[in-house]
N, C-alpha and C positions, 0 to 999 in steps of 0.2 A: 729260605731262599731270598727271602724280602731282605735279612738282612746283610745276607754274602752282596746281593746289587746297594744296598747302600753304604755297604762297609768300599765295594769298589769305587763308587762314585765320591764319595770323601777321599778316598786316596789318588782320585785324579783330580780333586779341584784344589787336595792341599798341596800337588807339584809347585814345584817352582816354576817361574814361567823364566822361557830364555831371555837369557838377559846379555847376548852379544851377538843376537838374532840381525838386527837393523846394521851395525859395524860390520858381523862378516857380511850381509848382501850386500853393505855398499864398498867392501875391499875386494869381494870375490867379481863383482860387479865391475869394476873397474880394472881389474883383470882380465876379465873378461873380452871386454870393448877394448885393452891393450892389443892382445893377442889378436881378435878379429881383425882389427886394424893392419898390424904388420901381417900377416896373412893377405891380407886385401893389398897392400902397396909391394908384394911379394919384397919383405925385406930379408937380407940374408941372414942364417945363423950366427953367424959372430957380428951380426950389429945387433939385433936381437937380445942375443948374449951380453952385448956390452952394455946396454940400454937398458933389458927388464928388470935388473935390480933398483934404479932410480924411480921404477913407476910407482905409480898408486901409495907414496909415502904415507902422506897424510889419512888414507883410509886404512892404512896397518896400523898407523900408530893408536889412532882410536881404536881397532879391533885388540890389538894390544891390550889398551887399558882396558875392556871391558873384559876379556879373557882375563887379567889378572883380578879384576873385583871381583868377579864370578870364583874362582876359586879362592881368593882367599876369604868370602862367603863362606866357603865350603871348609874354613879354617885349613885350608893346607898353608905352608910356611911360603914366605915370600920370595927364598929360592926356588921351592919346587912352580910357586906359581908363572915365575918368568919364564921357568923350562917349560913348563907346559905352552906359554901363550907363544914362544922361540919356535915348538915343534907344529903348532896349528897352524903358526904362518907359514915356516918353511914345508910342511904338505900344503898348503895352498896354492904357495908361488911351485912348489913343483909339478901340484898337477896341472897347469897351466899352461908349463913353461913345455912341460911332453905335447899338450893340445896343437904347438906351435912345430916341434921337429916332425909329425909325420907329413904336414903341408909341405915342408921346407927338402923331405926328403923324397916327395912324389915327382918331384921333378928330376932329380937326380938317380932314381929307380924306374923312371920310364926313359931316360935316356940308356943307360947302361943296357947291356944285351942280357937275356934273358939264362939265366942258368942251364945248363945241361940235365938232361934227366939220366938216372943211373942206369946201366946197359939192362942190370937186370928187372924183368918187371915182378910184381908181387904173384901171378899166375905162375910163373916160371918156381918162383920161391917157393911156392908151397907142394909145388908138385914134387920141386927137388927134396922138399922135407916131408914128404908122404912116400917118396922113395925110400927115405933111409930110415922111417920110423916102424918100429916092427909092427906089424896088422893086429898083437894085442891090444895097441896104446892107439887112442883117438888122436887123430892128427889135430895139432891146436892149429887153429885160423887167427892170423895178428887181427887185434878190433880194431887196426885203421883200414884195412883192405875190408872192401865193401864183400859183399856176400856174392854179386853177379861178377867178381874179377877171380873167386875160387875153384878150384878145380875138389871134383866130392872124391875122397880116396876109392881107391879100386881094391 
């Protein structure tokens, strides 16, 4: 037992420690306080759009390069390592860039009028389908209708 916990602990002190840990919080970081910003000045989509590719240059570029020594560390090849550091930034700046359109779209989803609901309701639905299912077979209940909108078959 003594030596499974020291064989563990050797193998978590000989990890690698991250080494593009400081670059991404100061790229994601600056990202961050983008989006907050335009959100707070309510700026619209397409200046947004036009604008957030120019932000935060300087803290990609450095995430960049440490993404890239970081793997080529890991001896992967120098093409694969730029694909790699390409696809971390770009989910970066994407999931960012989404943090920005549901603000952008709350305005425009409270203005618009509210959708119709369908004539039939899910009580009506299951009764019609306890009608037509033979009293052998358990009438199935959809799992989005709750339990107190079902009617119990007869």
């Amino acid at each position: 037992m003594i030596s499974s916990v020291l064989a563990v602990a050797m193998a978590a002190w000989m990890q690698p420690a991250d080494t593009t840990r400081a670059s991404r919080e100061a790229f994601t970081g600056c990202l961050r306080t983008y989006v907050d910003r335009a959100q707070q000045n309510r700026m619209t989509a397409a200046d947004f759009q036009a604008a957030y590719p120019q932000q935060c240059t300087a803290q990609q570029t450095a995430y960049r390069t440490a993404i890239i020594a970081r793997e080529r560390a890991s001896r992967m090849s120098q093409a694969d390592s730029e694909e790699s550091a390409t696809m971390e930034i770009d989910d970066a700046r994407t999931n960012f860039a989404e943090r920005f359109e549901p603000a952008s779209g709350t305005a425009t989803a409270a203005a618009s009028p509210p959708a119709t609901a369908p004539a039939t309701t899910p009580t009506a639905t299951a009764t019609q389908a306890a009608a037509t299912t033979p009293a052998t077979t358990p009438s199935a209940t959809p799992a989005a209708t709750p339990a107190a909108q079902t009617t119990p078959p007869r």
